[in-house]
Kinemage of the C-alpha trace (Angstrom):
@kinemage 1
@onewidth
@group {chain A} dominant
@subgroup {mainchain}
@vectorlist {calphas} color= white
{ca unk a 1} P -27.471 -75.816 -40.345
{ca unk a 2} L -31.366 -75.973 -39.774
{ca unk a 3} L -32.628 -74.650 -36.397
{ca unk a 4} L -36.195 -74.190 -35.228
{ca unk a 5} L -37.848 -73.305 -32.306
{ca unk a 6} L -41.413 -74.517 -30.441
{ca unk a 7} L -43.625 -73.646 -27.727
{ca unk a 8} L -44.704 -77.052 -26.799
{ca unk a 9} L -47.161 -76.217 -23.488
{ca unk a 10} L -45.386 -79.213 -21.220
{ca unk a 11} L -43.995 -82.359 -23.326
{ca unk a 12} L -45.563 -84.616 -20.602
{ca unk a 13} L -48.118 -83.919 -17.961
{ca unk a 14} L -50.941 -85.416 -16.195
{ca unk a 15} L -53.900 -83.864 -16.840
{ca unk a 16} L -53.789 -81.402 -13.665
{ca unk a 17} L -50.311 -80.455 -14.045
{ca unk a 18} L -49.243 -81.513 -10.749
{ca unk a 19} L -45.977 -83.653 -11.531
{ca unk a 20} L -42.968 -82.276 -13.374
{ca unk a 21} L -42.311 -83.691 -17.088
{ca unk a 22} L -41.830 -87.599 -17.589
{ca unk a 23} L -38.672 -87.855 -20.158
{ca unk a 24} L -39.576 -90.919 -22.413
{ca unk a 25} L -43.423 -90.096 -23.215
{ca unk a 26} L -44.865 -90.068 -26.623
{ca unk a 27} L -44.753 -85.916 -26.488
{ca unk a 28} L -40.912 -86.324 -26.521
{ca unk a 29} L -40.916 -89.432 -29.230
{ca unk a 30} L -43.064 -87.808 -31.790
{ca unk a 31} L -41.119 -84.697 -31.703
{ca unk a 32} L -37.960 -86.276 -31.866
{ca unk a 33} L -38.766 -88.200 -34.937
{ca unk a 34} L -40.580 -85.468 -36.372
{ca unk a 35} L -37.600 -83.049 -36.291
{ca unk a 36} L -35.361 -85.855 -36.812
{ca unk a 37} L -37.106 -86.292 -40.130
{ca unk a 38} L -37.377 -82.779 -40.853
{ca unk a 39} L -33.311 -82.876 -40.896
{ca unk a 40} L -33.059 -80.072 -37.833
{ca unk a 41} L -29.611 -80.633 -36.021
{ca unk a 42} L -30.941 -78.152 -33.073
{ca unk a 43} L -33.790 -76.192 -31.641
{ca unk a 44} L -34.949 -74.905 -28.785
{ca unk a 45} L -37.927 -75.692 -26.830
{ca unk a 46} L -40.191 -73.526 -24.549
{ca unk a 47} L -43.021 -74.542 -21.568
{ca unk a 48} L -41.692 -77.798 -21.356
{ca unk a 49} L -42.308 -78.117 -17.652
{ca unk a 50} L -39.607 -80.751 -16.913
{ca unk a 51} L -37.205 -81.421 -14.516
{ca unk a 52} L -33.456 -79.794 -15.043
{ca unk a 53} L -30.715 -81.714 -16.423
{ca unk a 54} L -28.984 -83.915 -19.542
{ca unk a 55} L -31.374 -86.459 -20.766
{ca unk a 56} L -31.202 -88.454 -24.179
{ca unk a 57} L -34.086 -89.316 -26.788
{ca unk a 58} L -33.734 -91.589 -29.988
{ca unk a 59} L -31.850 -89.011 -32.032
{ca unk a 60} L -31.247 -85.439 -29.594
{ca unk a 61} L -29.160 -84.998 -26.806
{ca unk a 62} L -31.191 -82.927 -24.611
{ca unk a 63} L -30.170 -80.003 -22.282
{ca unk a 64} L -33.010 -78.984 -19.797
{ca unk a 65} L -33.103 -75.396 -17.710
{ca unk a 66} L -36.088 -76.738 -15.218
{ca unk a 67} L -39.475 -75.807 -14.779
{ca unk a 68} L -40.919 -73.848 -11.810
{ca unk a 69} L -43.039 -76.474 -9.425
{ca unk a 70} L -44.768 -74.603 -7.307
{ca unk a 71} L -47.749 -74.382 -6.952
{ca unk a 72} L -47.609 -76.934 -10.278
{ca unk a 73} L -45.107 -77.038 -13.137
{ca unk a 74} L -44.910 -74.244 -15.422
{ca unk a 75} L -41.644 -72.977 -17.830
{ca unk a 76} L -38.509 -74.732 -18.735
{ca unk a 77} L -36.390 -74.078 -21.868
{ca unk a 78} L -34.721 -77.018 -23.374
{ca unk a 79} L -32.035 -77.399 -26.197
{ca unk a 80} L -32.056 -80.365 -28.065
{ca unk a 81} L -29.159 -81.322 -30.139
{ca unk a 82} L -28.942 -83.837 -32.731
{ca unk a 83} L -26.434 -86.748 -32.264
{ca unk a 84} L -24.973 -87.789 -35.941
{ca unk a 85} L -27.026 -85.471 -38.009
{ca unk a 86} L -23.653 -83.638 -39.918
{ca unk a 87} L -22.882 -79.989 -39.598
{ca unk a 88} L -20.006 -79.844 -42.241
{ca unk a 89} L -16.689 -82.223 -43.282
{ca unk a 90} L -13.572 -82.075 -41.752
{ca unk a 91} L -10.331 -81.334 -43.687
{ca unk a 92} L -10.842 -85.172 -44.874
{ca unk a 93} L -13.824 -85.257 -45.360
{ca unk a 94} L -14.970 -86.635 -42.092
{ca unk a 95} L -18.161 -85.683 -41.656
{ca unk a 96} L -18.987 -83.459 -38.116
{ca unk a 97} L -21.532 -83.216 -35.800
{ca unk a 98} L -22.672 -81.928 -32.408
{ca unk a 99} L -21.909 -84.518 -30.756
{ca unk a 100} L -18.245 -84.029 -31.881
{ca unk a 101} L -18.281 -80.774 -29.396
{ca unk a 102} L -17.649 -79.832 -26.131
{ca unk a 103} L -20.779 -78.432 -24.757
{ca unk a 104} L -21.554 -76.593 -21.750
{ca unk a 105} L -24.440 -74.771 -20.625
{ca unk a 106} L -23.759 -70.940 -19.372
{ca unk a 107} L -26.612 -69.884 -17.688
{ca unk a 108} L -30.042 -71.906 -17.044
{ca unk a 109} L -33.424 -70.953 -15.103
{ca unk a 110} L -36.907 -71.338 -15.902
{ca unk a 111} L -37.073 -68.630 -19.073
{ca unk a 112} L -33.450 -69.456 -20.284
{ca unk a 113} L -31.125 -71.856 -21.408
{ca unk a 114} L -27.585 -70.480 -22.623
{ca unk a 115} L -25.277 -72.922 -24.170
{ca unk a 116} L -22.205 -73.011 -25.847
{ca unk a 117} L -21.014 -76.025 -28.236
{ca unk a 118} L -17.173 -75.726 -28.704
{ca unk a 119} L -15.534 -77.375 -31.763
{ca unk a 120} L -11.746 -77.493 -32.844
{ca unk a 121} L -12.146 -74.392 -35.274
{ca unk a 122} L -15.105 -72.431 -34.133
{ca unk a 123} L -17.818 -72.622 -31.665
{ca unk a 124} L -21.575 -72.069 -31.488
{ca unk a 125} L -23.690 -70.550 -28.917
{ca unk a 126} L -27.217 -70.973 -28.395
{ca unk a 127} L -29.997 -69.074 -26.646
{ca unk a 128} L -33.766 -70.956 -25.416
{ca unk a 129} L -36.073 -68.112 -24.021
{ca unk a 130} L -38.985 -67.714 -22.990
{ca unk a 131} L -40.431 -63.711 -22.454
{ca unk a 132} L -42.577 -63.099 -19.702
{ca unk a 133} L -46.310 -62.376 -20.914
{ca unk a 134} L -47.372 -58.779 -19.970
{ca unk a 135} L -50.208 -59.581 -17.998
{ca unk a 136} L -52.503 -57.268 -15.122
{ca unk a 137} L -50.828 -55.975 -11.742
{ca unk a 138} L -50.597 -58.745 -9.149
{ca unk a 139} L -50.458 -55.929 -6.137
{ca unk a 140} L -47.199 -56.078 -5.651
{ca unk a 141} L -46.527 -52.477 -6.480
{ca unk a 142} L -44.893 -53.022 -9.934
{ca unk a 143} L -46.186 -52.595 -13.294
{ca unk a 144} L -46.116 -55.632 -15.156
{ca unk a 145} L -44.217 -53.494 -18.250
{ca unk a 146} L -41.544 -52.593 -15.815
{ca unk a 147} L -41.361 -56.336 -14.821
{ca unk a 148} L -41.201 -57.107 -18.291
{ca unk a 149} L -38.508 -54.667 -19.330
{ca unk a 150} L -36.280 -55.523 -15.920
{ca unk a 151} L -36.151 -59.052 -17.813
{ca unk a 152} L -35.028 -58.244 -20.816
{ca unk a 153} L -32.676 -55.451 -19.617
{ca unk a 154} L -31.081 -58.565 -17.578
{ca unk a 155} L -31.285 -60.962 -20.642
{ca unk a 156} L -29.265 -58.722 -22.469
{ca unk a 157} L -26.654 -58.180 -19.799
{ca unk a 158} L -26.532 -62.144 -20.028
{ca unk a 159} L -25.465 -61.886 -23.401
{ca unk a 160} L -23.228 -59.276 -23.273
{ca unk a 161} L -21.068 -61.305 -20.380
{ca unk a 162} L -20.623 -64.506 -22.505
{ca unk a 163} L -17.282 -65.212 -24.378
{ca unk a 164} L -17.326 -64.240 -27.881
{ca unk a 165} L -18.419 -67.141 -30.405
{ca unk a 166} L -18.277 -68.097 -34.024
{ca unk a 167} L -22.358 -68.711 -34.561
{ca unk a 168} L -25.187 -67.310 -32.458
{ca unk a 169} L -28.536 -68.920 -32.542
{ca unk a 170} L -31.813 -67.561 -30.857
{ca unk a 171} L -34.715 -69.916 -30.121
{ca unk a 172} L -37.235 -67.687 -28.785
{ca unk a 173} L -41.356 -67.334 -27.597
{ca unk a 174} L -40.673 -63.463 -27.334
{ca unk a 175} L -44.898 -63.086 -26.376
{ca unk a 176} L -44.143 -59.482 -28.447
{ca unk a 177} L -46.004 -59.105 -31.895
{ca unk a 178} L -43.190 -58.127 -34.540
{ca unk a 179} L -44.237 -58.010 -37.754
{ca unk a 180} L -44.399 -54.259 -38.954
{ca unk a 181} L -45.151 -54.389 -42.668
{ca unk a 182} L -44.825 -56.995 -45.247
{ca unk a 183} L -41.418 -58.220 -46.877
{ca unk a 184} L -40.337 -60.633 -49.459
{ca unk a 185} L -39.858 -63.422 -46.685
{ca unk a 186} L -43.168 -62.835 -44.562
{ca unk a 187} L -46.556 -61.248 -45.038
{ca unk a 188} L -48.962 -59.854 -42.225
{ca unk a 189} L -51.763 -62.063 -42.303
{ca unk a 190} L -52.982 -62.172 -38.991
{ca unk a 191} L -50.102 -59.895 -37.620
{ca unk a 192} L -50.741 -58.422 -34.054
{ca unk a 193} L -50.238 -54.784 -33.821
{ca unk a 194} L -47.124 -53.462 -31.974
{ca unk a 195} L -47.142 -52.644 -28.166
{ca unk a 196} L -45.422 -52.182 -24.997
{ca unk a 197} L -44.081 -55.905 -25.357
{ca unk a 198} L -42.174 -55.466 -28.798
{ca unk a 199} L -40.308 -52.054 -27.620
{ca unk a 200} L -39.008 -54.257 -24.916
{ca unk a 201} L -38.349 -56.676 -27.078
């Protein structure tokens, strides 16, 4: 099963930002045939900045959570799901995809998407977020960190109210630097130091 993730900054947009996302533009094409080729049966967009709703490009089916419009479009997770790409066989060797499950989406606003794909044998849930960015006070009498923690705090309640499932997949822009020292599977070139946003996180 390949999954990725991307922080695309709006898939379409005028060059002000003032209208909400366009569905068939050559943002959406190029990335559906790139991860098309790339063989990636789901992933999980962030900053889209389009409308909410079901919506359909060459290959992905695609869920959308809905941008904030005011004062212009900002945010917006999105799951895209691949139509025919197979997941595994059947008993006889009937191949299975996505599209072969029930899917419904459990919770969606501008910095989340949860959805849950439900097969005959197991099921698959999938998370699209989007962290806030710890950014200045805006002189409303809360510090951004506590803003920032209140969100995750209720992200993780989120999670811990969904029905149990088979596979769990996270597509996330956590704005949080991670990398603490260097493993086989990543080094720390260009690694951001630790702060306030990874304890959160």
């Amino acid at each position: 099963f390949k999954i990725a993730t991307i922080n695309v900054l709006a898939l379409e947009h005028t060059a002000q930002h003032h209208e909400i996302g366009r569905r068939q533009g050559t943002r959406t094409s190029r990335i559906d045939a790139q991860f098309h080729a790339a063989g990636i049966h789901a992933f999980g967009l962030q900053e889209t900045r389009t409308a909410p709703g079901r919506f359909q490009s060459d290959h992905y089916h695609i869920i959308a959570s809905g941008c904030q419009a005011t004062p212009a479009p900002h945010l917006c997770c999105e799951l895209w799901l691949h139509k025919f790409l197979p997941l595994s066989q059947d008993a006889k060797g009937k191949p299975i995809c996505i599209a072969d499950a029930k899917v419904t989406v459990q919770r969606s606003d501008p910095r989340r998407l949860l959805a849950r794909a439900d097969f005959d044998h197991c099921s698959c849930a999938f998370a699209v977020l989007h962290a806030p960015c710890l950014q200045k006070s805006q002189g409303d009498g809360l510090h951004p960190i506590d803003r920032l923690r209140a969100w995750w705090q209720e992200t993780a309640e989120l999670f811990r109210s969904l029905s149990p499932s088979t596979f769990v997949w996270v597509c996330i822009d956590a704005n949080a630097s991670l990398a603490s020292q260097a493993t086989q599977y990543f080094g720390l070139h260009d690694a951001g130091k630790t702060g306030p946003q990874t304890e959160c996180f």
